[in-house]
C-alpha positions in Angstrom: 108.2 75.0 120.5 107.1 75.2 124.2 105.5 78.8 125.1 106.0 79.7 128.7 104.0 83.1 130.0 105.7 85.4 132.5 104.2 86.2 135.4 104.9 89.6 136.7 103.7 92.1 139.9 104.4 95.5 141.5 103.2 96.0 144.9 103.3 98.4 147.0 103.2 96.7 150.2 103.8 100.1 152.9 106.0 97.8 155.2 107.1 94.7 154.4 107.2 93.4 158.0 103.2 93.4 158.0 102.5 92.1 154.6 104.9 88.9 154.5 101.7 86.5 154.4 100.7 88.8 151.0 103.7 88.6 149.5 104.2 84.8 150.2 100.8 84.6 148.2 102.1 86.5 145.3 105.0 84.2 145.6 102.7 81.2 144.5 101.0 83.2 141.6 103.8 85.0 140.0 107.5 84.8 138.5 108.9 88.2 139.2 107.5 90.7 142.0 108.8 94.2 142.3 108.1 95.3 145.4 107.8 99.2 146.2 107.7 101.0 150.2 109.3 97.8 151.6 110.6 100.1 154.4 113.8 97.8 154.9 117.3 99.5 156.9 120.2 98.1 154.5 120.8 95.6 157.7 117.4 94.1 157.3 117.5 93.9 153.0 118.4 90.1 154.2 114.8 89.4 155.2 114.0 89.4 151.5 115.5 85.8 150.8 113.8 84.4 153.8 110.3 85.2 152.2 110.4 82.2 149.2 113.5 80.1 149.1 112.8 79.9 145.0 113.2 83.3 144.5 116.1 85.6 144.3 115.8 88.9 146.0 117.7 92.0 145.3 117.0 95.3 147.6 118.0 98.6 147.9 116.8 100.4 151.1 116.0 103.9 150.7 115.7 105.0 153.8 117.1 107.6 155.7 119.0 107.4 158.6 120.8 110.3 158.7 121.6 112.9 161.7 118.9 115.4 159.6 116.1 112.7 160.3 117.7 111.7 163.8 117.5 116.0 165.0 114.4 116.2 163.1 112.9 119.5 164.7 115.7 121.0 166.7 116.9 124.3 166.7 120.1 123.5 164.4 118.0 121.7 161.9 114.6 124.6 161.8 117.6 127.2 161.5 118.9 125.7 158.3 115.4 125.6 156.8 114.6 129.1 156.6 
């Protein structure tokens, strides 16, 4: 009977775009990475699967790119906070 270790991570990388080189090194050390604040549009979730061709990446982007953010501060918007 063979025993095999998992090797699992959750980073909070604050922007994926400037910590690819940090997760390509957690690539090499670990089997699953959960990654946390990748700050990722849905049209860039893509960029996931080009970090490590052996790994599989699923990604959900919660950020918000609604008219509330877009009008952040105008009148309409500070009217319907008070």
């Amino acid at each position: 009977m063979t025993v095999t270790n998992l090797r699992i991570v959750s980073y909070n990388c604050r922007s994926i775009k400037s910590n690819i080189d940090a997760i390509k090194e957690l690539c090499t050390n670990h089997d699953i990475i959960l990654i946390q604040e990748h700050w990722l549009l849905d049209h860039e979730l893509p960029l996931l699967s080009n970090i490590n061709c052996d790994f599989l990446s699923v990604g959900v982007s919660g950020v918000d790119v609604g008219w509330s953010t877009l009008r952040w501060g105008s009148r309409s918007v500070e009217n319907q906070s008070r």
